[in-house]
N, CA, C and O atoms as a GROMACS GRO file, in nm:
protein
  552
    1UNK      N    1  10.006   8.001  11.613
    1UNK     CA    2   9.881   7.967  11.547
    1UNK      C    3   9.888   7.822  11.500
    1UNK      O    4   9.964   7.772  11.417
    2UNK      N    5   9.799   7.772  11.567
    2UNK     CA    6   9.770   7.601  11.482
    2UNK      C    7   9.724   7.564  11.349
    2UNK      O    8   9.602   7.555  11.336
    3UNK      N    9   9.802   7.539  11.242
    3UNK     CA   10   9.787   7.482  11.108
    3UNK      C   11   9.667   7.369  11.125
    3UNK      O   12   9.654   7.290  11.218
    4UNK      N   13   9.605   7.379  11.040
    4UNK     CA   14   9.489   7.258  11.012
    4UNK      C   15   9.585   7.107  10.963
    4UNK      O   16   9.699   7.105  10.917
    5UNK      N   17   9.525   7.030  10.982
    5UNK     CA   18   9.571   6.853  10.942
    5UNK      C   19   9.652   6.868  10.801
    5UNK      O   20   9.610   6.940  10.710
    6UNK      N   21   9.729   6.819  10.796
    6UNK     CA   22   9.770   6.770  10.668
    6UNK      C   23   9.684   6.708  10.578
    6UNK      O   24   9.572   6.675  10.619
    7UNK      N   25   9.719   6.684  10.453
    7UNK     CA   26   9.621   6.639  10.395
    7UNK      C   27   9.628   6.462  10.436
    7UNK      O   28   9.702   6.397  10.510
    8UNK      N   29   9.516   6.428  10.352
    8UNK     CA   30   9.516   6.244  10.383
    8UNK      C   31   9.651   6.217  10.279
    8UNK      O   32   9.684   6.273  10.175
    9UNK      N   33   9.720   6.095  10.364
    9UNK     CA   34   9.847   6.055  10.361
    9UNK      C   35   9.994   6.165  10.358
    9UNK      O   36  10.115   6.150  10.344
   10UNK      N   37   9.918   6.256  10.378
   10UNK     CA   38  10.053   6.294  10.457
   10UNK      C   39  10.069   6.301  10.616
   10UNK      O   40   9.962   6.276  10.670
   11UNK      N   41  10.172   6.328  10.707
   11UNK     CA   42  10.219   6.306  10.857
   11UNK      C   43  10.311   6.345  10.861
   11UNK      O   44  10.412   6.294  10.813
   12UNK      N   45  10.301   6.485  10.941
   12UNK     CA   46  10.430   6.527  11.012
   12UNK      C   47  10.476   6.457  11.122
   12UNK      O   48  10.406   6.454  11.223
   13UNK      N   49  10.610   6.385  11.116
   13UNK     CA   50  10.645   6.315  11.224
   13UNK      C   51  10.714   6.402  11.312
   13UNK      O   52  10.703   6.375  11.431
   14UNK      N   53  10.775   6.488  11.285
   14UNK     CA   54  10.842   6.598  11.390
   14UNK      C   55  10.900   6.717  11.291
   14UNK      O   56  10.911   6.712  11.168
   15UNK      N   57  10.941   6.838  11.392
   15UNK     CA   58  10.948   6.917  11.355
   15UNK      C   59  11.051   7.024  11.441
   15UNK      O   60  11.031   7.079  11.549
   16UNK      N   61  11.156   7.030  11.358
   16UNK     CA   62  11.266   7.119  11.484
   16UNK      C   63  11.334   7.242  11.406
   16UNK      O   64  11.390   7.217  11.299
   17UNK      N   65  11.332   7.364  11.454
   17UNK     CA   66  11.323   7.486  11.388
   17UNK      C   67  11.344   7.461  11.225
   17UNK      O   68  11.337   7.338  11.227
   18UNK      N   69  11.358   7.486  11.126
   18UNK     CA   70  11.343   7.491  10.998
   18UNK      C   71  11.301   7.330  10.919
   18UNK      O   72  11.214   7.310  10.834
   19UNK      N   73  11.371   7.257  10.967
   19UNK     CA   74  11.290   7.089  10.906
   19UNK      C   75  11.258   7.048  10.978
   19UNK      O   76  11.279   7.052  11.099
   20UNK      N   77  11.165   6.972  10.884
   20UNK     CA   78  11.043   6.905  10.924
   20UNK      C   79  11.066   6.740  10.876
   20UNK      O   80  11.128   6.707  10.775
   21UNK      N   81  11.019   6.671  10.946
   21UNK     CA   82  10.989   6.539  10.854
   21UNK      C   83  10.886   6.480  10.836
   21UNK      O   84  10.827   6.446  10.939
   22UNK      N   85  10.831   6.448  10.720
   22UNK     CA   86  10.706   6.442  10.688
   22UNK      C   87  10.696   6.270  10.653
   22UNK      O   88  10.799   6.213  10.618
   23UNK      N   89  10.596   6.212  10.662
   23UNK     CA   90  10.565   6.107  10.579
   23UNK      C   91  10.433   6.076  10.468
   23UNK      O   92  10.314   6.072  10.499
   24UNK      N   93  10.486   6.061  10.349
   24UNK     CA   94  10.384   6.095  10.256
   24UNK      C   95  10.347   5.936  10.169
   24UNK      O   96  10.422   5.867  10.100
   25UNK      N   97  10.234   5.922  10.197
   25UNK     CA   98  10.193   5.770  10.182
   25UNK      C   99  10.317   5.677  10.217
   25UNK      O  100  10.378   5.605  10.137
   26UNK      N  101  10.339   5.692  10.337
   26UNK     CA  102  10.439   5.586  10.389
   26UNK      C  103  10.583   5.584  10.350
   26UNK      O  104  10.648   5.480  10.361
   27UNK      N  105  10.628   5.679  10.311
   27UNK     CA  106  10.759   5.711  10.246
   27UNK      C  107  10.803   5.859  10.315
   27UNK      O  108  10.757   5.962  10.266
   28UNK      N  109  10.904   5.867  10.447
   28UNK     CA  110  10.938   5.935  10.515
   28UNK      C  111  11.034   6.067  10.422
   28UNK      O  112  11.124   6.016  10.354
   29UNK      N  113  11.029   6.166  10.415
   29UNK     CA  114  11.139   6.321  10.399
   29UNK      C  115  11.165   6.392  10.464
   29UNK      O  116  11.078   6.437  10.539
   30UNK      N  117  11.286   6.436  10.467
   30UNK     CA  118  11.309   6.567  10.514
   30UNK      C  119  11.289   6.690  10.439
   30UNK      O  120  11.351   6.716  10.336
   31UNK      N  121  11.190   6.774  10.498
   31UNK     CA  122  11.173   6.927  10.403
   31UNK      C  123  11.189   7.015  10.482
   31UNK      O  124  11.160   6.996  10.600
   32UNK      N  125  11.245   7.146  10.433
   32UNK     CA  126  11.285   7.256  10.490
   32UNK      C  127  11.100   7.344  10.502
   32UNK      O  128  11.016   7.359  10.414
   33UNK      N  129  11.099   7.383  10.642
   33UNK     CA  130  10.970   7.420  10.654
   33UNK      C  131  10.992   7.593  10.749
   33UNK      O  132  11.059   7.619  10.848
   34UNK      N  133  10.923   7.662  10.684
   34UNK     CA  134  10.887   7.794  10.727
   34UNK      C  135  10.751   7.848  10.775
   34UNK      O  136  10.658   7.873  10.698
   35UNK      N  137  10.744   7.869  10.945
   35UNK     CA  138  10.557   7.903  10.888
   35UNK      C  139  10.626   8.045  10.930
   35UNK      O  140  10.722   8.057  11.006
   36UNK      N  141  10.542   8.174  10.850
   36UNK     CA  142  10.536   8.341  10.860
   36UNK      C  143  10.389   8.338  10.906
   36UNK      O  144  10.303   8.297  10.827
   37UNK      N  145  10.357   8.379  11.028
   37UNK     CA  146  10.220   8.407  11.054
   37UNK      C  147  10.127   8.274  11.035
   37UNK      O  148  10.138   8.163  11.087
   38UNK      N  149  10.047   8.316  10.960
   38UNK     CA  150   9.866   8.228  10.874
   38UNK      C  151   9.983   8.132  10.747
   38UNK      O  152   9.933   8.026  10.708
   39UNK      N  153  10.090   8.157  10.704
   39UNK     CA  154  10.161   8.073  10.588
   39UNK      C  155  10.279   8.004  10.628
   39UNK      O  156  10.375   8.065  10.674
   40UNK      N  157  10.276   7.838  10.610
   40UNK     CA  158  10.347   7.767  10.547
   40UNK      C  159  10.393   7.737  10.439
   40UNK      O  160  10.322   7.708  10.342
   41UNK      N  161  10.542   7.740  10.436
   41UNK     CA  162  10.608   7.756  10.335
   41UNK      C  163  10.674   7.586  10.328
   41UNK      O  164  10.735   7.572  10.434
   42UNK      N  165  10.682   7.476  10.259
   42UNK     CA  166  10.794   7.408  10.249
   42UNK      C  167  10.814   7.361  10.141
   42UNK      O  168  10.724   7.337  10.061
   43UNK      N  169  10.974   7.334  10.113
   43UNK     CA  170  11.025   7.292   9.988
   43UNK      C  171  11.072   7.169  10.019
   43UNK      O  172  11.140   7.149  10.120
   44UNK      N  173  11.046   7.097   9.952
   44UNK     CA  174  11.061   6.963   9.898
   44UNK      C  175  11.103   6.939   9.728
   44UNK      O  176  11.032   6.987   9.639
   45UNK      N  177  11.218   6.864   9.700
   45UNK     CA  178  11.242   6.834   9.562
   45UNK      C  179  11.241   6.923   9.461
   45UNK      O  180  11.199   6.911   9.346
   46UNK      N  181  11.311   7.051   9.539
   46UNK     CA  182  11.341   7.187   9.414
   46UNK      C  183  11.203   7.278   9.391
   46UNK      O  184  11.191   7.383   9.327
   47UNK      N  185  11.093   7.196   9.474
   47UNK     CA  186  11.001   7.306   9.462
   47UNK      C  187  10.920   7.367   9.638
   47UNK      O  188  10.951   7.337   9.753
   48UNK      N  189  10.847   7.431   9.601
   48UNK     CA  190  10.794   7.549   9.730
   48UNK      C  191  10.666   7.521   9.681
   48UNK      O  192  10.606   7.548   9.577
   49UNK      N  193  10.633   7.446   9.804
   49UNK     CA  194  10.464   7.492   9.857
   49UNK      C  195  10.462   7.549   9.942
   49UNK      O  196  10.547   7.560  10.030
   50UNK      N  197  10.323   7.614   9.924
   50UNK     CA  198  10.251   7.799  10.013
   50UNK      C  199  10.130   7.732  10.009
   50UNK      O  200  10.060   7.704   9.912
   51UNK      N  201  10.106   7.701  10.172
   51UNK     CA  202   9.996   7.682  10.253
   51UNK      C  203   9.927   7.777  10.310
   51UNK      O  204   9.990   7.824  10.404
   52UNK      N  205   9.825   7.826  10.296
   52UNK     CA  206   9.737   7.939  10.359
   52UNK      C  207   9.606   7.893  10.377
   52UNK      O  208   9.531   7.821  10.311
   53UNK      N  209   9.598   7.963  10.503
   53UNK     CA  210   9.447   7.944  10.558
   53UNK      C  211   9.379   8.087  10.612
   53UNK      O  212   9.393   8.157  10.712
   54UNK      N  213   9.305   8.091  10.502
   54UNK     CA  214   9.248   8.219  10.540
   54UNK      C  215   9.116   8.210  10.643
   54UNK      O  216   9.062   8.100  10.660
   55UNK      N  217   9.064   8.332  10.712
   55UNK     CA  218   8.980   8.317  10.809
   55UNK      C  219   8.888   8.330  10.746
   55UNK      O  220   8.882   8.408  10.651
   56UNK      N  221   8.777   8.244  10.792
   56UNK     CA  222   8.640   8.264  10.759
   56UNK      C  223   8.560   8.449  10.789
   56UNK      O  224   8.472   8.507  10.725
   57UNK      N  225   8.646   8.496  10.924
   57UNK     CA  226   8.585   8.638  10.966
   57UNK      C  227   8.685   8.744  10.889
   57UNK      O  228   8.803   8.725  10.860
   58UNK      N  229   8.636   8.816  10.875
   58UNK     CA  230   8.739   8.959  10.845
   58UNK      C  231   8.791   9.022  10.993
   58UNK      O  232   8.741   9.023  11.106
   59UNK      N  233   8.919   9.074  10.934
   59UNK     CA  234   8.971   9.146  11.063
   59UNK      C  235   8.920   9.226  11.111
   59UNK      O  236   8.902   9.306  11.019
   60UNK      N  237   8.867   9.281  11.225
   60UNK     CA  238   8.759   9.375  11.260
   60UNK      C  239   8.847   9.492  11.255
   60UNK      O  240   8.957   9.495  11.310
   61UNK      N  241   8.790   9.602  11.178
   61UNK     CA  242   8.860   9.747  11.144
   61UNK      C  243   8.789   9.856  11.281
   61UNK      O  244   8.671   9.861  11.316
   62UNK      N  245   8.894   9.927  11.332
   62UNK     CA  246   8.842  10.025  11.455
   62UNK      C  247   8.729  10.144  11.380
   62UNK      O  248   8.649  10.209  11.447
   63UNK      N  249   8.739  10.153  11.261
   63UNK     CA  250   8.670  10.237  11.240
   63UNK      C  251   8.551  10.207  11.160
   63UNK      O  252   8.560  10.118  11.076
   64UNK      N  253   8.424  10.280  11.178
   64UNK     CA  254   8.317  10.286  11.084
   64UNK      C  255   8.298  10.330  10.952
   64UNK      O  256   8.302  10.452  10.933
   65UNK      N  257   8.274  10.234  10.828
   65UNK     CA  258   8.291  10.327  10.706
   65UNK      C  259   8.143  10.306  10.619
   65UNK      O  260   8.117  10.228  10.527
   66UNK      N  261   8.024  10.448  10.713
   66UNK     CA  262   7.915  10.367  10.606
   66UNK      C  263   7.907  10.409  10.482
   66UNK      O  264   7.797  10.407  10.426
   67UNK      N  265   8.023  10.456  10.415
   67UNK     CA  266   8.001  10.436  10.258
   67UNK      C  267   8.078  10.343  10.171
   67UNK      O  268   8.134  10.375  10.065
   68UNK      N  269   8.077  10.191  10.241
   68UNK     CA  270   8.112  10.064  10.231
   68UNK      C  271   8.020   9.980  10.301
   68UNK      O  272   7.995   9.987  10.422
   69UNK      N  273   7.963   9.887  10.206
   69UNK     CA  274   7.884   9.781  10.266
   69UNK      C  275   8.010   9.695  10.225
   69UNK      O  276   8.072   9.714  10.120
   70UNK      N  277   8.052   9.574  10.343
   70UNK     CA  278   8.137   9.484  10.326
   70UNK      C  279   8.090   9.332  10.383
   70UNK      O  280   8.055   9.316  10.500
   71UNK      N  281   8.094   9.249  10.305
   71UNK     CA  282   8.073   9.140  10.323
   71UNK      C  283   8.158   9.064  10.481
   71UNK      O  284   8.275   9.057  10.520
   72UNK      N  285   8.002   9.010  10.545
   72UNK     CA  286   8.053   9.000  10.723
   72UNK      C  287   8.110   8.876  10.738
   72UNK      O  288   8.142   8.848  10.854
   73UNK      N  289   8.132   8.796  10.655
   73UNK     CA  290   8.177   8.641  10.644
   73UNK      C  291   8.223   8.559  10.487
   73UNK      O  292   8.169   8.609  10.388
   74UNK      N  293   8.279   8.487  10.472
   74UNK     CA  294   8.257   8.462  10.320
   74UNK      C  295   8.150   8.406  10.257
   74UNK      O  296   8.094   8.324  10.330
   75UNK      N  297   8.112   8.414  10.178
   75UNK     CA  298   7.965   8.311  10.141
   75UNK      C  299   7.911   8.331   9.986
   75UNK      O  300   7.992   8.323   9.894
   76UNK      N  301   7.833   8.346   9.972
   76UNK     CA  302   7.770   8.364   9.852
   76UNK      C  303   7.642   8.478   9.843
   76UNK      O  304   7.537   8.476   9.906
   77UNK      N  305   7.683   8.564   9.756
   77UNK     CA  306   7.526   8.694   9.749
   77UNK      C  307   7.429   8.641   9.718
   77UNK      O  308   7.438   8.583   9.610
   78UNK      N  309   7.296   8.630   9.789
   78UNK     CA  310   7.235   8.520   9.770
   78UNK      C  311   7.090   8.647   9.702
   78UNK      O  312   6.991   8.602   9.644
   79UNK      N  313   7.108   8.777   9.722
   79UNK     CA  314   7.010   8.883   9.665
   79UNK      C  315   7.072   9.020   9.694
   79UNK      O  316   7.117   9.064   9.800
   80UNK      N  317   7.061   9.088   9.543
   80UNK     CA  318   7.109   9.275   9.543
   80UNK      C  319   7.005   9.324   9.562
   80UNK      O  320   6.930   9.268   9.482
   81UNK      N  321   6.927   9.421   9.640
   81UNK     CA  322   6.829   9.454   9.605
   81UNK      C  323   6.815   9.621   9.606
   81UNK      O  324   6.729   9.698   9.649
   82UNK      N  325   6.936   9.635   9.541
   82UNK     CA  326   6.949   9.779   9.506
   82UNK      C  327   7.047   9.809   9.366
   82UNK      O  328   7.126   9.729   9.319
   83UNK      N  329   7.024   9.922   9.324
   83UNK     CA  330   7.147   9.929   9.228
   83UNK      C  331   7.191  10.053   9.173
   83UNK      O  332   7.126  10.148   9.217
   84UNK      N  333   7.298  10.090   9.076
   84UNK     CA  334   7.373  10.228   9.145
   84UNK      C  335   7.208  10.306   9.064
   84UNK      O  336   7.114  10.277   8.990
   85UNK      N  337   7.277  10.435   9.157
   85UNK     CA  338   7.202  10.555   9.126
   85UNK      C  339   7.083  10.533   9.207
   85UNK      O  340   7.010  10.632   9.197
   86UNK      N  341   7.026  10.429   9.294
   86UNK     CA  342   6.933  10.424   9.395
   86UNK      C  343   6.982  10.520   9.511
   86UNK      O  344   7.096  10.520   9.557
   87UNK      N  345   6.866  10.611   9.558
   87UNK     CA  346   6.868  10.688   9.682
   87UNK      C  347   6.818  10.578   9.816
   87UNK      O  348   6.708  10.524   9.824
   88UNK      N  349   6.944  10.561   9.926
   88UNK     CA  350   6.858  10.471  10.044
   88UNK      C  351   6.869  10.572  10.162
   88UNK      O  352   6.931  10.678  10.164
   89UNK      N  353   6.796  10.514  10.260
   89UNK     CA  354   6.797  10.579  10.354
   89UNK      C  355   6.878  10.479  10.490
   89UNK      O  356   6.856  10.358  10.492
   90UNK      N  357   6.937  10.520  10.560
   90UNK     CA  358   6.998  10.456  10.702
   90UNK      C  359   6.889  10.335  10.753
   90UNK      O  360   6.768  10.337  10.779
   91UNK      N  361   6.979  10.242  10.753
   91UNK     CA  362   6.905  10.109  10.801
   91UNK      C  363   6.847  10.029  10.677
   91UNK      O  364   6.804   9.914  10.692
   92UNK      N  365   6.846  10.089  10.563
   92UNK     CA  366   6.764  10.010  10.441
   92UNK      C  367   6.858   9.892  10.424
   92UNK      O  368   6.971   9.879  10.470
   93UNK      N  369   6.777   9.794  10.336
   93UNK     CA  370   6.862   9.650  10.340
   93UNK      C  371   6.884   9.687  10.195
   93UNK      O  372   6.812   9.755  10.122
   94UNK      N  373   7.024   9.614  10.163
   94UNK     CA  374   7.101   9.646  10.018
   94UNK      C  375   7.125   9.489   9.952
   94UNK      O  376   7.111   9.456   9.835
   95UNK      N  377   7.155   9.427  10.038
   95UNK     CA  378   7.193   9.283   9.998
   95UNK      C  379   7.186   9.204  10.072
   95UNK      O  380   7.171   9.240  10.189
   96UNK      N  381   7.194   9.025  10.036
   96UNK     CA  382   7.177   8.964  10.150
   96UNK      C  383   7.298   8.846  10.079
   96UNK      O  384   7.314   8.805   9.964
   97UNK      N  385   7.377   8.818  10.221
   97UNK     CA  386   7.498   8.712  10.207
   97UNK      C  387   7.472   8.571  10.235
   97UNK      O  388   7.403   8.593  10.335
   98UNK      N  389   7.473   8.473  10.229
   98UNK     CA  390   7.424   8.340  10.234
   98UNK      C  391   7.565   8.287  10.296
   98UNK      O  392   7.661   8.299  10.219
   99UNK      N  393   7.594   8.225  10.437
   99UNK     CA  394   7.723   8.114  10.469
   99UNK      C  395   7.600   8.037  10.564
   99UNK      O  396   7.498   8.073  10.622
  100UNK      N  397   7.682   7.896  10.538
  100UNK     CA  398   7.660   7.805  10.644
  100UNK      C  399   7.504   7.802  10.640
  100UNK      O  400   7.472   7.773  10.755
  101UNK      N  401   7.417   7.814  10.582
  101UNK     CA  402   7.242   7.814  10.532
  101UNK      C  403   7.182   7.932  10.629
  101UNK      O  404   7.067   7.941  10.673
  102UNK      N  405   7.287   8.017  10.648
  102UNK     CA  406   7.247   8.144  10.714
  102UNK      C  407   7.230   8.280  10.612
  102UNK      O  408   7.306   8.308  10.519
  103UNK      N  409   7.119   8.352  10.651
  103UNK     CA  410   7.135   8.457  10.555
  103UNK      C  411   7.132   8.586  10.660
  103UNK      O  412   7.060   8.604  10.758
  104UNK      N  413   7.272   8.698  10.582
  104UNK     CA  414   7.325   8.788  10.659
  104UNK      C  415   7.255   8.938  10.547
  104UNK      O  416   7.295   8.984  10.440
  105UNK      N  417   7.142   8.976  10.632
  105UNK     CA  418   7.149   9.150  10.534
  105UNK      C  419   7.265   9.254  10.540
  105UNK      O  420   7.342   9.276  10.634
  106UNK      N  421   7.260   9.305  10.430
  106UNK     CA  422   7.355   9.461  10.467
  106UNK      C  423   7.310   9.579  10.471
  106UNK      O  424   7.272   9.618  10.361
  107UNK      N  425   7.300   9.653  10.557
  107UNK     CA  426   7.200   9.782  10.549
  107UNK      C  427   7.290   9.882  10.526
  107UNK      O  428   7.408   9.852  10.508
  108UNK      N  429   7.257   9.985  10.523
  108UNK     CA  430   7.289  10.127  10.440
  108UNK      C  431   7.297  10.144  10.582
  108UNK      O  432   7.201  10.138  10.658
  109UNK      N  433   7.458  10.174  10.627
  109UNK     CA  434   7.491  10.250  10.753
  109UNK      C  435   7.490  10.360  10.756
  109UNK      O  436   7.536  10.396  10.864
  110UNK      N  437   7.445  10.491  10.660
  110UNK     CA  438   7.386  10.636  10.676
  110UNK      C  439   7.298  10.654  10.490
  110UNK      O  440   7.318  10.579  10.394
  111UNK      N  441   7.229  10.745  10.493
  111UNK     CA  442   7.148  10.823  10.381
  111UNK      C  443   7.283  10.828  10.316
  111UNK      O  444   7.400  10.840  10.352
  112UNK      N  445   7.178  10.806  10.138
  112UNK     CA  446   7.303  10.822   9.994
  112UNK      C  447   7.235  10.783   9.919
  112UNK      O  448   7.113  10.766   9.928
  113UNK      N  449   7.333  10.752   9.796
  113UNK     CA  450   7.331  10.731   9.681
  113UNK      C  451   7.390  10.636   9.664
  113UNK      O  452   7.483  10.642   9.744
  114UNK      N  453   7.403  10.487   9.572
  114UNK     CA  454   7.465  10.382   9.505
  114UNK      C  455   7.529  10.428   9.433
  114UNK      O  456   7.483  10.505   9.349
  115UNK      N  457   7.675  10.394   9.438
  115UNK     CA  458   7.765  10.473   9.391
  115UNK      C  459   7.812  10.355   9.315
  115UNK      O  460   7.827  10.387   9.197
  116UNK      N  461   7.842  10.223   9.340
  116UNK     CA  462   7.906  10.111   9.291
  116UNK      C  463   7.841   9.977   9.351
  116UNK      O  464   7.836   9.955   9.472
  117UNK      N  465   7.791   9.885   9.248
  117UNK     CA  466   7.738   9.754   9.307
  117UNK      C  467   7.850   9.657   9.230
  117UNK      O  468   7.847   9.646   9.107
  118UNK      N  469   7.951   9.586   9.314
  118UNK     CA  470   8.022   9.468   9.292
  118UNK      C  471   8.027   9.348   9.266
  118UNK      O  472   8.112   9.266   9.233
  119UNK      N  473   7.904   9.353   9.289
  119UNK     CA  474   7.858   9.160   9.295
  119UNK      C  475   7.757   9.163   9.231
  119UNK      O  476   7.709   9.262   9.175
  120UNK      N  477   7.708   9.035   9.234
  120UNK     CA  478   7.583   9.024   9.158
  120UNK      C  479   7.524   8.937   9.272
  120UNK      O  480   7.576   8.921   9.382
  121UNK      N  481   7.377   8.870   9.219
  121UNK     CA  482   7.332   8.749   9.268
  121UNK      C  483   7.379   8.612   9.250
  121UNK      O  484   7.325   8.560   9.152
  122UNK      N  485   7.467   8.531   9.316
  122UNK     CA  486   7.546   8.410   9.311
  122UNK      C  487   7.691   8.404   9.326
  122UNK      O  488   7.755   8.300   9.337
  123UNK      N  489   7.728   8.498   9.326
  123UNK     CA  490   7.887   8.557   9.351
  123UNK      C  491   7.931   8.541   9.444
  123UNK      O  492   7.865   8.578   9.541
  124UNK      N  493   8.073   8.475   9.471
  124UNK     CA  494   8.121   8.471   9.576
  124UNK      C  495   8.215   8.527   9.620
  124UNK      O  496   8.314   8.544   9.549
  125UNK      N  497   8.208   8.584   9.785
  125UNK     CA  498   8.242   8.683   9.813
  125UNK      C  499   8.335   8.631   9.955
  125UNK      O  500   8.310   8.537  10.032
  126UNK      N  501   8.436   8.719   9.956
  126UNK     CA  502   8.529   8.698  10.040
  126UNK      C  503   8.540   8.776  10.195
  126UNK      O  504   8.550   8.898  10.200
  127UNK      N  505   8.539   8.718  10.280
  127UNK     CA  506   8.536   8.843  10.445
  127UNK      C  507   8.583   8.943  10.389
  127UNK      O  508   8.668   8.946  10.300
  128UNK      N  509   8.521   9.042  10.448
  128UNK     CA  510   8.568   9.180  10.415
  128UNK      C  511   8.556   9.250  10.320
  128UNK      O  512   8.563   9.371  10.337
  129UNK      N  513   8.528   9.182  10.159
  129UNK     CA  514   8.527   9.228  10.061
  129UNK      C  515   8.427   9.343  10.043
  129UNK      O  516   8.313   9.315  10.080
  130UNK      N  517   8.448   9.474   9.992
  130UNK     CA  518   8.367   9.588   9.930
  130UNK      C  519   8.254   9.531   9.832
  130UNK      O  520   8.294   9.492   9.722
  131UNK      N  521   8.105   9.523   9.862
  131UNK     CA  522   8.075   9.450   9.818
  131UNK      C  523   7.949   9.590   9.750
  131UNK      O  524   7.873   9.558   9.659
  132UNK      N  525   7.945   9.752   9.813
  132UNK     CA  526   7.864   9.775   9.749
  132UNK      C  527   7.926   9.921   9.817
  132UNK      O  528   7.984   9.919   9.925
  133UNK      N  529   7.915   9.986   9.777
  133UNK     CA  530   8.001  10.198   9.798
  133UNK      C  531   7.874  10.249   9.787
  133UNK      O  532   7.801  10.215   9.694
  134UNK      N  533   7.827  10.350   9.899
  134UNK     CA  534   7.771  10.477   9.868
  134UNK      C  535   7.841  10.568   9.917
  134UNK      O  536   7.938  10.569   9.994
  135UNK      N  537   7.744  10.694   9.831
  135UNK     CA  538   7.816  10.822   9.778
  135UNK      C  539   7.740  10.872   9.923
  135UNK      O  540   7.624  10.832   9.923
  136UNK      N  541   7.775  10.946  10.046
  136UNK     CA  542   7.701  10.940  10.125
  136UNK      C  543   7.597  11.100  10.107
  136UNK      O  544   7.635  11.205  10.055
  137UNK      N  545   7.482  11.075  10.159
  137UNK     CA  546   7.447  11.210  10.129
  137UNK      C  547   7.493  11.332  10.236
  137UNK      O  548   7.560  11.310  10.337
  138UNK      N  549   7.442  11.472  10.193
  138UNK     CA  550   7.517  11.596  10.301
  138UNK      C  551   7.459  11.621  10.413
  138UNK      O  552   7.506  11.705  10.490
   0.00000   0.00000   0.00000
């Protein structure tokens, strides 16, 4: 997996299994560097930085869970328009997610009850996050 740029003034000049050498505003080091997966790890001068880059998408789950509405990207709740103890029916819209000046609805993937609303209006919300539970009906 490809790490994003370093920040401005830093430069990895090379890199051979565990160190790395970096140059940081023009002043060359050697740091001991680990990537595990999505995280870089390196220590420099007795301390550990933890680099992570999380995905903008959620991991796609094999299974269907419509008594979870989950947020399809990260962004901001941009409208709830339900709240607990509301009866919806399959296909009703519950909320709407705001990324990138796009707005994403969430519909009620079967008949229920609002069992739990998580967010509010302006909240920001993370891929994947449980953003609203129904109780499903029988």
């Amino acid at each position: 997996r490809t790490q994003r740029a370093p920040m401005q003034g830093v430069t990895i000049k090379s890199w051979q299994g565990q160190t790395a050498l970096i140059e940081v505003d023009g002043v060359q080091r050697r740091v001991t560097a680990q990537l595990d997966d999505a995280t870089l790890h390196l220590c420099m001068a007795a301390a550990v930085f933890v680099f992570t880059e999380a995905s903008a998408y959620p991991a796609r789950d094999t299974r269907s869970d419509a008594s979870c509405a989950r947020a399809p990207v990260a962004g901001v709740v941009a409208q709830v328009v339900v709240q607990v103890g509301d009866v919806v029916k399959a296909g009703q819209p519950l909320l709407c997610v705001e990324a990138m000046k796009m707005e994403m609805w969430l519909n009620a993937g079967a008949p229920g009850t609002i069992k739990c609303v998580n967010v509010k209006a302006k909240d920001s919300v993370a891929a994947g996050a449980v953003l609203i539970e129904l109780e499903l009906a029988p």
